[in-house]
Every structure is written in C-alpha cells, then in structure tokens.
N, C-alpha and C positions, 0 to 999 in steps of 0.2 A: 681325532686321528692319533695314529699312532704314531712317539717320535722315536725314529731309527738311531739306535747310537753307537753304531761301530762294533768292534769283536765284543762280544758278550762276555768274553774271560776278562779284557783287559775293562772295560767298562761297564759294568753288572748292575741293574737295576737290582729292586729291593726281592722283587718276584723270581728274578730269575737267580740271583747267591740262595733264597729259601728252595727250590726247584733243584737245584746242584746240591744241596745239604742232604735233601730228603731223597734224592737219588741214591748217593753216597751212603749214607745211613741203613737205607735198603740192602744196598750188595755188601758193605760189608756185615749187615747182619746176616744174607745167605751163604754169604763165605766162612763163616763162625762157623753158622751151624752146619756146612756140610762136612767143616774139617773136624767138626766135633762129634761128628755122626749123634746130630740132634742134644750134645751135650753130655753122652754119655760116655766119651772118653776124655780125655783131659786136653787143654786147649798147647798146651808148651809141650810138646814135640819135635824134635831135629827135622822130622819130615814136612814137617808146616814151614821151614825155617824160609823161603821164597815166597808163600803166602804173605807173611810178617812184615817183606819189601816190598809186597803190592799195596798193603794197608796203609804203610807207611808211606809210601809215597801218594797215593790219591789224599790220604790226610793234608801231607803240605801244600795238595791242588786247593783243594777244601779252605784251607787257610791262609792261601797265596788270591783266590778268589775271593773271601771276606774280608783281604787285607785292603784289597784294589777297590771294593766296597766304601769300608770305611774311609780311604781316601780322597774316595772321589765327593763323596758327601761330608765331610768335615772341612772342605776349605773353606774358608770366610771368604765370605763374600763382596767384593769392596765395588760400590755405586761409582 
C-alpha cells in the first residue's frame, strides 16, 4: 500500500522532488525558447525582465522543495 504523507511540498518523497524537478526543467526550457524565438535572438532583454522573476522564483520552489527533501531524510534516527 501506499503510505500517505501529508502536503507533498512540505514532505516530498524521493519520486515526487524528481517529478517537480523535471516538470520545472520542462517549462522553464519552453519559456527560454519562446522568449528566444527558438534562440535566435538573444536571451537578456529589458522585455524578458518579468520572465527572469518567474524563473527565479519557481527556482527557489525547486530548491525550497529539495531542501524539505533533504531534511526530512537526513535526520538520525534514534531507536
């Protein structure tokens, strides 16, 4: 069976922090390349400049989620 374990953000199995990575990974590669029109304009433009706070913010989910990760499985465990 499967064991339930509460909000998935604040306590993330190993599947589901790999699952948010690779989602995350996704959109912001589609977000790249449409503000790049497939990379043929250059990526640092003023008009991108609210792209760059959407990036940047889903990065700290990204890494606020891997953090909750690594916390929950690094405690020692005391019998």
């Amino acid at each position: 069976m499967l064991k339930v374990s509460g909000n998935w953000f604040h306590r993330p199995t190993k599947r589901q922090v790999t699952i948010f990575t690779l989602v995350w990974l996704m959109g912001v590669t589609c977000l790249v390349i449409a503000m790049t029109d497939f990379f043929s304009k250059g990526l640092l433009q003023r008009k991108y400049f609210i792209n760059f706070f959407m990036i940047l913010f889903s990065l700290i989910s990204v890494l606020r989620c891997w953090n909750q990760y690594w916390k929950q499985n690094n405690k020692k465990k005391v019998f």
